[in-house]
C-alpha positions as MATLAB code, in Angstrom:
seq = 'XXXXXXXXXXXXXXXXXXXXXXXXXXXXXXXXXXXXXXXXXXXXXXXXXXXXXXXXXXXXXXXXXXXXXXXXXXXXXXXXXXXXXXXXXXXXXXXXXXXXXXXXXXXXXXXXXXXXXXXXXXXXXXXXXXXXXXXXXXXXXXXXXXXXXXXXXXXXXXXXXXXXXXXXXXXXXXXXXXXXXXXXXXXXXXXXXXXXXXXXXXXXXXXXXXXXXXXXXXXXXXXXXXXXXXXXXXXXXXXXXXXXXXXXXXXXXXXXXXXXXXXXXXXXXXXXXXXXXXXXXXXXXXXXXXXXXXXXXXXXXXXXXXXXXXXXXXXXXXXXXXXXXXXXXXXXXXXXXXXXXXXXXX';
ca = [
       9.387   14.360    0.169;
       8.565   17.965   -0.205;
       5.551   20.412    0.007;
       5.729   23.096   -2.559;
       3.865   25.647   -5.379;
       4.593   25.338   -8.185;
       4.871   27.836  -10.868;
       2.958   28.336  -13.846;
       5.162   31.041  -15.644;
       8.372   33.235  -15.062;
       6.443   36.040  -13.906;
       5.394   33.675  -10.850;
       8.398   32.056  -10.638;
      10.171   35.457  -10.117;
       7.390   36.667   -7.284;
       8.412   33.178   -5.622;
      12.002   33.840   -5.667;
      11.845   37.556   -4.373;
       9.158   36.415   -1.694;
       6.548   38.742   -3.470;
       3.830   36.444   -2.850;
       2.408   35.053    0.433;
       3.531   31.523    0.809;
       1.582   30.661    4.081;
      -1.671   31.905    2.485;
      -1.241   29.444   -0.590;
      -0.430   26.887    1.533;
      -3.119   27.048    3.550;
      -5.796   28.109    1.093;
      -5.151   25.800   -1.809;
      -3.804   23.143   -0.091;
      -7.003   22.759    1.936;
      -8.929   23.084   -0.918;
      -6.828   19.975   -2.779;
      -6.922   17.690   -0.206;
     -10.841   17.947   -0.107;
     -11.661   18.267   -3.745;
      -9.491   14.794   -4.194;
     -12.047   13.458   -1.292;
     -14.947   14.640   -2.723;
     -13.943   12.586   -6.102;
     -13.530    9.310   -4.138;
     -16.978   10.011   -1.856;
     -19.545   11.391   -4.572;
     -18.058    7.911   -7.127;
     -16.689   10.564   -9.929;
     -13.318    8.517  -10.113;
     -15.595    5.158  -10.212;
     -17.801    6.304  -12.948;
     -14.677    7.680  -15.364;
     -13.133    4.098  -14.402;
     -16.314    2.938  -16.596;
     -15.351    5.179  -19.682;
     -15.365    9.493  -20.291;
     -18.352   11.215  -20.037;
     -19.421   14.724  -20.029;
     -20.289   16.686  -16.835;
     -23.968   16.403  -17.480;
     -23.988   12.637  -17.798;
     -21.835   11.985  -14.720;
     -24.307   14.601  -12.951;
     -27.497   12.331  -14.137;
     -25.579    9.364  -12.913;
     -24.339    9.959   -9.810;
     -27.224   12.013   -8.557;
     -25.700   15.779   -8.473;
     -26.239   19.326  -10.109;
     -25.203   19.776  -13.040;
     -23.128   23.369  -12.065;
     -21.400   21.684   -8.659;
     -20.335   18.399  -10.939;
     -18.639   20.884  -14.237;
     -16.827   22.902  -11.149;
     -15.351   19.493   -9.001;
     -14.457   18.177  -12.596;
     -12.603   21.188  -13.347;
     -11.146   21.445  -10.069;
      -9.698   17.385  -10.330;
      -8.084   18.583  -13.515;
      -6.571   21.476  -11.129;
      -5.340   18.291   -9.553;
      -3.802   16.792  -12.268;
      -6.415   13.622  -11.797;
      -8.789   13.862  -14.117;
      -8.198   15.591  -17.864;
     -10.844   17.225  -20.360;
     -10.233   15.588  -23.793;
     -12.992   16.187  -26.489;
     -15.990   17.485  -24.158;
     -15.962   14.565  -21.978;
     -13.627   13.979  -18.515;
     -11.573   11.221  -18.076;
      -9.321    9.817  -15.637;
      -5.739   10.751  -16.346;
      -3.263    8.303  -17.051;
      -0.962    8.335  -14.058;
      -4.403    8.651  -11.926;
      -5.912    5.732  -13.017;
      -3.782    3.121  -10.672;
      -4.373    4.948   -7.567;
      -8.365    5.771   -8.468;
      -9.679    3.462  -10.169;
     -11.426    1.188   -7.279;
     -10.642   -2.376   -9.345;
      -7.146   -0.931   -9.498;
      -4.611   -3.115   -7.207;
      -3.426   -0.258   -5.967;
      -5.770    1.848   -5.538;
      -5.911    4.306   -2.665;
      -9.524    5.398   -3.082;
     -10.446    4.344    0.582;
      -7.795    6.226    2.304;
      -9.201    8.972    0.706;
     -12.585    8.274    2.281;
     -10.452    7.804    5.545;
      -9.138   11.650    5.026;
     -12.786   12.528    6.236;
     -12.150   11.169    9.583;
      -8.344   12.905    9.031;
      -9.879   16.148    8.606;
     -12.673   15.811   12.052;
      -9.250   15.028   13.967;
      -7.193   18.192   12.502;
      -9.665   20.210   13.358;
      -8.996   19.363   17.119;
      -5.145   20.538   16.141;
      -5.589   23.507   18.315;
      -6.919   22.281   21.244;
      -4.513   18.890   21.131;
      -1.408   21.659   21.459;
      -2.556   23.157   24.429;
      -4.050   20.858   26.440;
      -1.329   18.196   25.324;
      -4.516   15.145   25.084;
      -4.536   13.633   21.973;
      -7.561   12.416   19.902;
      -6.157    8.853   20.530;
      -8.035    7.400   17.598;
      -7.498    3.839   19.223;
      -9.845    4.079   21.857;
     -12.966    4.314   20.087;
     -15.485    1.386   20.133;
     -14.950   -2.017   18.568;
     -18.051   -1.498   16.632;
     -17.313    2.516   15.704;
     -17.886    2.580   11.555;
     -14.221    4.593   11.939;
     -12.172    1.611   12.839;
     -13.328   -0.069    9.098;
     -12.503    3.038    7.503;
      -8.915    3.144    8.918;
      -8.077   -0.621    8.910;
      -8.943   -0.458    4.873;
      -7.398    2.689    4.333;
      -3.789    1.149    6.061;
      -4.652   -1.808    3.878;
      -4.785   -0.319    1.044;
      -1.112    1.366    1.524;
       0.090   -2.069    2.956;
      -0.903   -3.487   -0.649;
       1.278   -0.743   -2.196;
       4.925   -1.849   -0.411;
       3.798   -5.682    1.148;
       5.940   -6.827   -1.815;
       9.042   -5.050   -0.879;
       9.089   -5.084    2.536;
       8.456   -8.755    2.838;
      11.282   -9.074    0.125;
      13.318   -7.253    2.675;
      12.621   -9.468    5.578;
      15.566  -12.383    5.808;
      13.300  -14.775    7.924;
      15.439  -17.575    8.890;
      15.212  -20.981    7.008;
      12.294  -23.197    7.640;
      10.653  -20.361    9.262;
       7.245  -21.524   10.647;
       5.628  -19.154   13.355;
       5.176  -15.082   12.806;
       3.852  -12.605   15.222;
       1.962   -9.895   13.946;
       1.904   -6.840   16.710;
      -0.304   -4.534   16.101;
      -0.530   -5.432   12.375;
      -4.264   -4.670   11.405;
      -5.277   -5.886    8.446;
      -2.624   -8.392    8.341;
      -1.562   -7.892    5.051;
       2.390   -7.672    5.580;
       2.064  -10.962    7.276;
       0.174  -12.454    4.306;
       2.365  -11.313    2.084;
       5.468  -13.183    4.047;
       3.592  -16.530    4.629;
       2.635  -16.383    0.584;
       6.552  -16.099   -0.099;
       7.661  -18.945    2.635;
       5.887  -22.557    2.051;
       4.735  -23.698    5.745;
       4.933  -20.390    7.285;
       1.893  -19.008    9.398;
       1.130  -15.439   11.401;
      -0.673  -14.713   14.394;
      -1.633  -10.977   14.194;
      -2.844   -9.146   17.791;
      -4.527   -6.087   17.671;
      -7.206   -4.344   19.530;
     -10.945   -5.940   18.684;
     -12.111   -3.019   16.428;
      -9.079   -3.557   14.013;
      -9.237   -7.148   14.433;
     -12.619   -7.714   13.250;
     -11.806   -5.923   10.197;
      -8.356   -7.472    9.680;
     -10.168  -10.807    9.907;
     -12.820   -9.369    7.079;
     -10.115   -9.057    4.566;
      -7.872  -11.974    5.151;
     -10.783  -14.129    5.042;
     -11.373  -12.598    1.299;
      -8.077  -13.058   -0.191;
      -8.676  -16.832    1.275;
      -5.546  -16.975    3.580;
      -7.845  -17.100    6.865;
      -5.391  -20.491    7.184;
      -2.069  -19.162    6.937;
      -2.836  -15.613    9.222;
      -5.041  -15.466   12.391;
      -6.089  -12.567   14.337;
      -6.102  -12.413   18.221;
      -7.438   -9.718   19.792;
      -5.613   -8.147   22.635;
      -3.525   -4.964   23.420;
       0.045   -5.448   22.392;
       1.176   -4.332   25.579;
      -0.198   -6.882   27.653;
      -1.744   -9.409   26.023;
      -0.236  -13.377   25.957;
       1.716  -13.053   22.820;
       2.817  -16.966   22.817;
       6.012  -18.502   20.878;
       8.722  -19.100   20.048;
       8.035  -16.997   17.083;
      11.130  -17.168   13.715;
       9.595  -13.873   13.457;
       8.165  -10.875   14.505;
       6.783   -7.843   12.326;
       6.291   -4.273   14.413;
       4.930   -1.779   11.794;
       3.862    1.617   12.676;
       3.468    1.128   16.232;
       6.375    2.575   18.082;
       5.047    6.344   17.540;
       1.759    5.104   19.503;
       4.001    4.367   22.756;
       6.587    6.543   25.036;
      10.007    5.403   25.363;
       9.243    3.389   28.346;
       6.382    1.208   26.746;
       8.780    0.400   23.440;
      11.698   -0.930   25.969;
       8.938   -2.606   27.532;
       7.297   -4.028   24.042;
      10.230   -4.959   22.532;
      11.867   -6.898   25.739;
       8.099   -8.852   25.458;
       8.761   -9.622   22.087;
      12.211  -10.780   22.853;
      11.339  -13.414   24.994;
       8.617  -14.628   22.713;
      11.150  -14.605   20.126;
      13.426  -18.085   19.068;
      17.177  -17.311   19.179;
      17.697  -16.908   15.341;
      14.593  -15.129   15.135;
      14.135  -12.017   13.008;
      12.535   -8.773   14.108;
      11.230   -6.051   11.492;
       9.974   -2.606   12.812;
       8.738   -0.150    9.916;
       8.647    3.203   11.084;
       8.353    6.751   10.008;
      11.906    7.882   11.533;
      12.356   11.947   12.529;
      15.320   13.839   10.692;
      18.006   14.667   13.831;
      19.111   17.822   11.743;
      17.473   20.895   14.027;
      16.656   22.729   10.677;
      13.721   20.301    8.936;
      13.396   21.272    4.683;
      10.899   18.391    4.178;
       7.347   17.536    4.508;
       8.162   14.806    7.495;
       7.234   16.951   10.560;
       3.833   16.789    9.752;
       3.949   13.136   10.058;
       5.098   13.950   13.194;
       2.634   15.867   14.375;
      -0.365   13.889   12.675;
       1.090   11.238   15.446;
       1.335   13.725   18.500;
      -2.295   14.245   17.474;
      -4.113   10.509   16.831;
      -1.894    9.328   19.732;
      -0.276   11.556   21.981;
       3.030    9.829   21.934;
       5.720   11.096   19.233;
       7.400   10.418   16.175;
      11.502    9.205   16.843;
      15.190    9.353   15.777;
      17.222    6.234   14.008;
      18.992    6.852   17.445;
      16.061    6.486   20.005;
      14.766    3.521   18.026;
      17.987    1.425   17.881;
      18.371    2.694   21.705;
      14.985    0.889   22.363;
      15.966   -2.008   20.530;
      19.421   -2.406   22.115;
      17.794   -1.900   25.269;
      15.627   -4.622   25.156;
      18.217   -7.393   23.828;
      18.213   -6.773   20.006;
      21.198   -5.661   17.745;
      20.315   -4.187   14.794;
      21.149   -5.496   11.613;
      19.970   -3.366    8.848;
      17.659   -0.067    7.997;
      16.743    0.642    4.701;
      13.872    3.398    3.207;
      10.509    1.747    1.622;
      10.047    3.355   -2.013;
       6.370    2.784   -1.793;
       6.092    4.174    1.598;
       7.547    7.802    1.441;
       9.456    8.218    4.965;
       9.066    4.897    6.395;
      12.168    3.327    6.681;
      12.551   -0.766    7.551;
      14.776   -2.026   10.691;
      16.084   -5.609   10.672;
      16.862   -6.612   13.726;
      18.060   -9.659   15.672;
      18.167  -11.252   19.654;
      21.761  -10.468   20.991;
];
């Protein structure tokens, strides 16, 4: 995936080409003001109410409690955004929009948006995180700290998007009974693979502030009896077994190179000989010269955790290291950059 401008005529598309136009500047300036004009929607309920029906900017103003002015100007900026369209007088959600913000929507992505508030505190550290080389290191806050909720519904919310796929993807071995869960949240990829194998259960560990949210929404899609949450840091707590299978999603960029080969050899020996490891992971390009949007992944993960983002080469490294041989990789369509390992015990 790519960041770009695009152009609106030929007159801009020929400044683009001869570098006429500052690049940086647009960048920075409209892309900031994007990214919180799409927040605003989700915080102030304007993609909510135009779920309901269209309206015109003085009725969604009376309903949702702003001025009239500020509501016409964020409607006009969401069409801007391509979210919202003007169609008679009265704003509606656009068409393509209306899966991702419409909060009954399945796949709706509303929360992460309200996440992108706690996002934006942390890039604003960006500076200070480069110099000093600490990281926020968003996992030490308080179990009770309103942010954990925020960011365990927001990853739910994404899991929802590719759970199907990637558990599709997952060849647990037959008559699979026991999964382990490291690190897994919300617990949602885990659901999804005990809802496709009959007699299969997961035990997801996690740190107490993600757990007690995890727990929240397994116990409302009524599967608190196929996934369980223990709470525990992955690195040392009693992980149990033998496990058929183990999931590790998004966790290796949180650890150095010595903690993975230390994770991983853990997970091997709570692992049954056929069993079937799956690591999801945003991978880094090895080319020197970067043309996508990736490295900002990576450095969205030097700044929540300090650690780093890695090559196909240093993960399969890790993995060989501690007593796996790897069996497949494969991108996730609904996850842009995160690409699934397979992996088995040697």
């Amino acid at each position: 995936m790519r960041l770009g401008l695009k152009a609106d005529n030929l007159l801009e598309r020929v400044a683009d080409f001869l570098n006429l136009a500052p690049q940086p500047l647009a960048h920075a300036f409209f892309g900031m003001m994007a990214s919180r004009t799409l927040m605003a929607g989700a915080r102030l309920g304007v993609y909510a109410a135009l779920a309901d029906g269209a309206a015109t900017a003085e009725a969604l103003a009376a309903r949702l409690k702003t001025s009239t002015e500020g509501m016409r100007a964020l409607l006009e900026a969401l069409i801007a955004c391509e979210v919202v369209e003007l169609h008679r007088g009265r704003f509606r959600l656009a068409p393509r929009a209306r899966r991702w913000l419409d909060p009954r929507s399945p796949q709706a992505i509303t929360a992460f948006l309200e996440f992108n508030y706690a996002q934006w505190d942390w890039w604003g550290q960006l500076e200070n995180a480069v110099k000093s080389g600490q990281s926020v290191d968003i996992h030490q806050f308080a179990p009770d700290d309103p942010r954990w909720r925020d960011y365990i519904q927001a990853m739910y919310q994404l899991a929802r998007l590719a759970s199907p796929e990637v558990a599709a993807a997952i060849p647990l071995p037959r008559g699979a009974r026991h999964l382990l869960d490291l690190g897994g949240a919300h617990g949602w990829y885990a659901a999804e693979l005990c809802r496709a194998h009959r007699g299969l259960k997961a035990t997801v560990v996690d740190l107490e502030g993600s757990v007690r949210v995890g727990r929240d929404i397994i116990a409302q899609a009524g599967l608190s009896h196929r996934v369980t949450h223990k709470e525990g840091d992955v690195l040392h707590a009693e992980l149990g077994g033998p496990y058929d299978g183990a999931l590790l999603f998004q966790v290796m960029h949180h650890l150095t190179p010595a903690q993975n080969v230390a994770l991983l050899r853990r997970v091997r020996g709570a692992m049954a000989s056929r069993g079937t490891l799956a690591v999801l992971e945003y991978l880094r390009e090895e080319r020197e010269t970067q043309s996508t949007s990736a490295p900002l992944i990576g450095l969205h993960y030097f700044l929540t955790s300090g650690a780093a983002s890695y090559t196909p080469a240093e993960v399969e490294g890790f993995l060989d290291d501690a007593g796996f041989r790897v069996q497949s990789t494969r991108p996730i369509r609904h996850l842009p950059l995160q690409t699934l390992i397979i992996a088995q015990p040697e």
